[in-house]
HTML snippet that shows the backbone in 3Dmol.js (N, CA, C, O; Angstrom):
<script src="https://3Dmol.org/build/3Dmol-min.js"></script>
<div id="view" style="width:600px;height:400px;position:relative"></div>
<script>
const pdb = `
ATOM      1  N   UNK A   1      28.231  -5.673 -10.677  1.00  0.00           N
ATOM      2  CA  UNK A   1      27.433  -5.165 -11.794  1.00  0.00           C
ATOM      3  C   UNK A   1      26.123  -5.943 -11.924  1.00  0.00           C
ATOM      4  O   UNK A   1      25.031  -5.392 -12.061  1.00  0.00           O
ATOM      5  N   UNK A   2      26.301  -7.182 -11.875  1.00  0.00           N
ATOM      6  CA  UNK A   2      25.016  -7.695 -12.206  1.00  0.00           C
ATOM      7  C   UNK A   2      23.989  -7.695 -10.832  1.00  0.00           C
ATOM      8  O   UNK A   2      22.766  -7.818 -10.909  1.00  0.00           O
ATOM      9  N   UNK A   3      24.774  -7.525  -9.533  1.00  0.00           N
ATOM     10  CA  UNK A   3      24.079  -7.282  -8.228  1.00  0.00           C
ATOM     11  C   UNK A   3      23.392  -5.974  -8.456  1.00  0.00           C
ATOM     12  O   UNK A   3      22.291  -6.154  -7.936  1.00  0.00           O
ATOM     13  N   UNK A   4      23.416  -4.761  -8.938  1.00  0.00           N
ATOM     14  CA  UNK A   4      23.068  -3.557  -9.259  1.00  0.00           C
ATOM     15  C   UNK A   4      22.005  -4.004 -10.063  1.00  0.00           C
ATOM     16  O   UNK A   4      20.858  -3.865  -9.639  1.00  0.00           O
ATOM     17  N   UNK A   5      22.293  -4.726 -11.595  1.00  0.00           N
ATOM     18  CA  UNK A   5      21.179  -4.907 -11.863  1.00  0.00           C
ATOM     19  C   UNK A   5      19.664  -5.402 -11.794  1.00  0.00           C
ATOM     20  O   UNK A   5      18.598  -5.025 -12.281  1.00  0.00           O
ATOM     21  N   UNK A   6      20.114  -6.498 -10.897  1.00  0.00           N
ATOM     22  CA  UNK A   6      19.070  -7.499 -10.068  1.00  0.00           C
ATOM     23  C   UNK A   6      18.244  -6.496  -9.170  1.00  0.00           C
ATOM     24  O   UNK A   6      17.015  -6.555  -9.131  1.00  0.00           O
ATOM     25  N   UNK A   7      19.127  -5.378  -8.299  1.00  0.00           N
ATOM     26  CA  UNK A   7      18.836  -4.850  -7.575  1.00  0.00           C
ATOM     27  C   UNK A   7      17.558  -3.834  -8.503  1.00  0.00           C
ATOM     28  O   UNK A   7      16.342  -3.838  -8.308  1.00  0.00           O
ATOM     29  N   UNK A   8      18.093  -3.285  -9.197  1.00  0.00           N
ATOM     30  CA  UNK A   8      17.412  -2.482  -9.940  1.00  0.00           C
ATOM     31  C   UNK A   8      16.124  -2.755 -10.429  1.00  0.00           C
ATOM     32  O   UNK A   8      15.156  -2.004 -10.553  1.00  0.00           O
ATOM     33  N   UNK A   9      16.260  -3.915 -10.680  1.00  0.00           N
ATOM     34  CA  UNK A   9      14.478  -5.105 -11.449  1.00  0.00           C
ATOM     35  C   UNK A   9      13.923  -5.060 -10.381  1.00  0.00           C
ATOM     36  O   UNK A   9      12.704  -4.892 -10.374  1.00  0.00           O
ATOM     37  N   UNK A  10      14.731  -5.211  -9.001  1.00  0.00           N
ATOM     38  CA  UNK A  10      13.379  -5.590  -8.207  1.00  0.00           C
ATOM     39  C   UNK A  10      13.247  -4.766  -7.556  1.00  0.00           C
ATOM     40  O   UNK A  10      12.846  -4.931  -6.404  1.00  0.00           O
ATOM     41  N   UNK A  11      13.509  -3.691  -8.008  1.00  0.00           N
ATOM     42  CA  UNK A  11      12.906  -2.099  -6.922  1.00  0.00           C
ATOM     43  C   UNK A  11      11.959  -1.525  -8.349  1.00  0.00           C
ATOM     44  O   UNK A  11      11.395  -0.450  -8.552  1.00  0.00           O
ATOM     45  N   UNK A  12      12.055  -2.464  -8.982  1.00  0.00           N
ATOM     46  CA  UNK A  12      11.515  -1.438 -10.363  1.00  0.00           C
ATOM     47  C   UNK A  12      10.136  -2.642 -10.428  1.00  0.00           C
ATOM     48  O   UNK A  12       9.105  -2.191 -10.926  1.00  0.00           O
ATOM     49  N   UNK A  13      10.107  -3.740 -10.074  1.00  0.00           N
ATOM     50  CA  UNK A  13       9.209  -4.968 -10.413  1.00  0.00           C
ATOM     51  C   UNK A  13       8.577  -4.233  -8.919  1.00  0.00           C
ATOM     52  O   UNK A  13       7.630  -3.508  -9.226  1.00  0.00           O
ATOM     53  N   UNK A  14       8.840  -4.222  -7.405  1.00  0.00           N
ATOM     54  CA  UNK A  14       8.450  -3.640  -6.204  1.00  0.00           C
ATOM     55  C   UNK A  14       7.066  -2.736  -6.574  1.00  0.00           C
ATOM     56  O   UNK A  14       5.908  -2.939  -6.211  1.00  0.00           O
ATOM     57  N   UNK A  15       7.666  -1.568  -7.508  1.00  0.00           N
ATOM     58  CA  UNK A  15       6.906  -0.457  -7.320  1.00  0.00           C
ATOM     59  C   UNK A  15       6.334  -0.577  -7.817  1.00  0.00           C
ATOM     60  O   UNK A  15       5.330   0.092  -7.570  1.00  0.00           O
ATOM     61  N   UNK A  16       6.258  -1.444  -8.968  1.00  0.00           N
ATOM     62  CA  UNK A  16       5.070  -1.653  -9.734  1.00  0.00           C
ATOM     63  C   UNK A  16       3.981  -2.361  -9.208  1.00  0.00           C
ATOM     64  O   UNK A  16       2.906  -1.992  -9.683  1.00  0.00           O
ATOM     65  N   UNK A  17       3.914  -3.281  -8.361  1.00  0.00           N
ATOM     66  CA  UNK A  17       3.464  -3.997  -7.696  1.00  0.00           C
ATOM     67  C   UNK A  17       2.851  -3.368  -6.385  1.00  0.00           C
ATOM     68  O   UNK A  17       1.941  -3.986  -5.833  1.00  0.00           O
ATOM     69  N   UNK A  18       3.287  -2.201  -5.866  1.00  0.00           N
ATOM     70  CA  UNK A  18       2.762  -1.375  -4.945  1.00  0.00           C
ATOM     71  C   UNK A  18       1.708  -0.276  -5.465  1.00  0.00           C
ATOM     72  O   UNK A  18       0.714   0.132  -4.865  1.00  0.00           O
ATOM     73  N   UNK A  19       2.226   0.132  -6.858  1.00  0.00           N
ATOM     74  CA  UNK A  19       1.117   0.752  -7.571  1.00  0.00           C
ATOM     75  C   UNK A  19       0.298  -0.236  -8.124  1.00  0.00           C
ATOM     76  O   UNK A  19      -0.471   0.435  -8.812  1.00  0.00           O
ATOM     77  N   UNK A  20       0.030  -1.219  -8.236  1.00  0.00           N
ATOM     78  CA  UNK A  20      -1.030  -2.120  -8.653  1.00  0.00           C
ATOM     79  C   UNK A  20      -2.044  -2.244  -7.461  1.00  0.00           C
ATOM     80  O   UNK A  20      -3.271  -2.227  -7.560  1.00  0.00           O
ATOM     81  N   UNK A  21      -1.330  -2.368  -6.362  1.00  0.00           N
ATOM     82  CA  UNK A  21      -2.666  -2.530  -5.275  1.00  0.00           C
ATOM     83  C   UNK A  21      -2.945  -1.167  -4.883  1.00  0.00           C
ATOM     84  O   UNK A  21      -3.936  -0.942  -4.188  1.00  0.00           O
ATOM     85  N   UNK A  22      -2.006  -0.024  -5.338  1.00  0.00           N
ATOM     86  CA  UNK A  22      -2.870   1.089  -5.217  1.00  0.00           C
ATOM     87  C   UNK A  22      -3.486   1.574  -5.738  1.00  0.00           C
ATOM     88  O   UNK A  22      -3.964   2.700  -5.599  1.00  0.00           O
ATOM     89  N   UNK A  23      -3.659   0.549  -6.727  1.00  0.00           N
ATOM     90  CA  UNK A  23      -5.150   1.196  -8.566  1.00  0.00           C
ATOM     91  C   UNK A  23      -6.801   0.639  -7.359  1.00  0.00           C
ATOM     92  O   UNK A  23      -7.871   1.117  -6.981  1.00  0.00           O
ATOM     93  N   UNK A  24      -5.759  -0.979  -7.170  1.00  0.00           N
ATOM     94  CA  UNK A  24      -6.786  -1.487  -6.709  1.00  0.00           C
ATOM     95  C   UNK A  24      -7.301  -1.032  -5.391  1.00  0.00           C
ATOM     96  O   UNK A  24      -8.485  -1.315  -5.208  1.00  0.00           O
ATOM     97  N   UNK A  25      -6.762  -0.459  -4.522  1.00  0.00           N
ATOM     98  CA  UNK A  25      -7.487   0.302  -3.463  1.00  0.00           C
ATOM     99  C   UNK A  25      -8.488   1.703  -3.936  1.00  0.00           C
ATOM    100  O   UNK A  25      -9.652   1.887  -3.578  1.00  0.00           O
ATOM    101  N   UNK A  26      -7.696   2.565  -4.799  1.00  0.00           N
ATOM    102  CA  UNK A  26      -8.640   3.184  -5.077  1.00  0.00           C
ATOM    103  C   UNK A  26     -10.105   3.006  -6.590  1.00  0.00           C
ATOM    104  O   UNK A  26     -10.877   3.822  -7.092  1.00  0.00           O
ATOM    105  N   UNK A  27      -9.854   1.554  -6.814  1.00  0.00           N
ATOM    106  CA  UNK A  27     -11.136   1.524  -7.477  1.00  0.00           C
ATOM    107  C   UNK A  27     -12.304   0.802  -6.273  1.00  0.00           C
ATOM    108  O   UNK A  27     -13.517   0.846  -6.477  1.00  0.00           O
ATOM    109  N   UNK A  28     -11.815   0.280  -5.267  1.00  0.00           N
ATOM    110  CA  UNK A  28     -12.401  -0.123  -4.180  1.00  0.00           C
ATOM    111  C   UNK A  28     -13.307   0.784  -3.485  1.00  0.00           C
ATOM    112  O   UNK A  28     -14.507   0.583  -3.299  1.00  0.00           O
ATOM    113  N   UNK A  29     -12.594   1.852  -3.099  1.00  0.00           N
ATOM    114  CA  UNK A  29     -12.956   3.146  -2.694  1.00  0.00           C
ATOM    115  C   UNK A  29     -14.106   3.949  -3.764  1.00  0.00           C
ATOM    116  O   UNK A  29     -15.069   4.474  -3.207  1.00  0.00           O
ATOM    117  N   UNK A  30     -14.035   4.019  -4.881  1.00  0.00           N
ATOM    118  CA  UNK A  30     -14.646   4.613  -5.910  1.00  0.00           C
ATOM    119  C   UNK A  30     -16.056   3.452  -5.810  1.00  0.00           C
ATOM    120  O   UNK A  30     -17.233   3.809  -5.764  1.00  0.00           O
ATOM    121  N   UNK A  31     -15.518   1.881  -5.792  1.00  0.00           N
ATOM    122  CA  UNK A  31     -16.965   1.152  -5.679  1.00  0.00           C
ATOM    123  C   UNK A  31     -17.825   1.172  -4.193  1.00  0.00           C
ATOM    124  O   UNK A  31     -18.838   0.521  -3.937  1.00  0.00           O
ATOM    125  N   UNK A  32     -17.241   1.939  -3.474  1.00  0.00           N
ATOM    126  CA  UNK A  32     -17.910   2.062  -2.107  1.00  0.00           C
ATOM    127  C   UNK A  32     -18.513   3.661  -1.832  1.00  0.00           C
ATOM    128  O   UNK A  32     -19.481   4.042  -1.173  1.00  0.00           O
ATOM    129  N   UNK A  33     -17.680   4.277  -2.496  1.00  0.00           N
ATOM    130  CA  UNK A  33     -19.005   5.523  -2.537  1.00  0.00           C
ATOM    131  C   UNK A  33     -19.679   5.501  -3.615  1.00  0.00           C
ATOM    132  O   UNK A  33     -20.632   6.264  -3.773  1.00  0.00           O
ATOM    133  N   UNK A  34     -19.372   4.794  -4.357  1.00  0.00           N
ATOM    134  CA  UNK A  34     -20.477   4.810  -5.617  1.00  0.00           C
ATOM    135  C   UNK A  34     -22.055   4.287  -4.959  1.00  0.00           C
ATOM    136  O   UNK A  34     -23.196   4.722  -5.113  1.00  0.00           O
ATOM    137  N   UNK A  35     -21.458   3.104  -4.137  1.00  0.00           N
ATOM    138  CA  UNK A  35     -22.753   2.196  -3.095  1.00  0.00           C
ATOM    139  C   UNK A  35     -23.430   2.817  -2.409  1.00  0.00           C
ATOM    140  O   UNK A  35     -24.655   2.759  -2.298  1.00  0.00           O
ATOM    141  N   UNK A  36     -22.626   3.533  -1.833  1.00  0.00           N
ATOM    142  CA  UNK A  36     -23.104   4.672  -0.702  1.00  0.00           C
ATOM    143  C   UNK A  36     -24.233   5.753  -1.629  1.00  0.00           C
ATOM    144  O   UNK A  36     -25.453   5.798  -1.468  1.00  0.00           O
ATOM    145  N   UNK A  37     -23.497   6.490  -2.515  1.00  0.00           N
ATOM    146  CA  UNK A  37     -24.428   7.303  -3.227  1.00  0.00           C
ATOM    147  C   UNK A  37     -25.898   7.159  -3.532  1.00  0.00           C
ATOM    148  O   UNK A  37     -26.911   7.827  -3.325  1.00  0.00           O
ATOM    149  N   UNK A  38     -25.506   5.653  -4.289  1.00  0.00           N
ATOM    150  CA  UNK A  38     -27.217   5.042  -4.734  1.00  0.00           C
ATOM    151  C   UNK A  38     -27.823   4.554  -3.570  1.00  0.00           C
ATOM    152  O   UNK A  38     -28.768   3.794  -3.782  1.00  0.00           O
ATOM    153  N   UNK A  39     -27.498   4.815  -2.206  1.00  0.00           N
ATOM    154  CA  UNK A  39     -28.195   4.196  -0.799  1.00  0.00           C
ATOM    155  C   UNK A  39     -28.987   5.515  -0.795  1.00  0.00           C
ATOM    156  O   UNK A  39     -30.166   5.613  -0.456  1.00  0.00           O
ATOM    157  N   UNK A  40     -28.159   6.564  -1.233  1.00  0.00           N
ATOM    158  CA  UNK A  40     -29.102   8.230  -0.677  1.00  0.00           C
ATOM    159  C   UNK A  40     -30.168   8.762  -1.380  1.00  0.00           C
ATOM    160  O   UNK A  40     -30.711   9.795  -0.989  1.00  0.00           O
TER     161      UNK A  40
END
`;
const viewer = $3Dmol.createViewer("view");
viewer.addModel(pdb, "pdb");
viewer.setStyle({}, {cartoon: {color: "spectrum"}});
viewer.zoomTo();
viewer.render();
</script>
C-alpha cells in the first residue's frame, strides 16, 4: 500500500516536472520567433 502510494507521487511529481520544461520549451520557441519577426 504505501509502495503504490510512493509510486503514485512520483509519477504524479514526474509529470509535472516534464510539463514544466515543456512550458519552458515552448516559451523558448515563442522568444525565438518573436526575434526572428523583429529581424524582418
Amino acid at each position: 500500500m504505501l509502495l503504490y502510494l510512493f509510486n503514485y507521487l512520483f509519477i504524479s511529481i514526474l509529470m509535472d516536472v516534464l510539463d514544466f520544461t515543456n512550458v519552458i520549451q515552448v516559451t523558448n520557441l515563442i522568444k525565438i520567433f518573436k526575434f526572428n519577426f523583429d529581424l524582418t
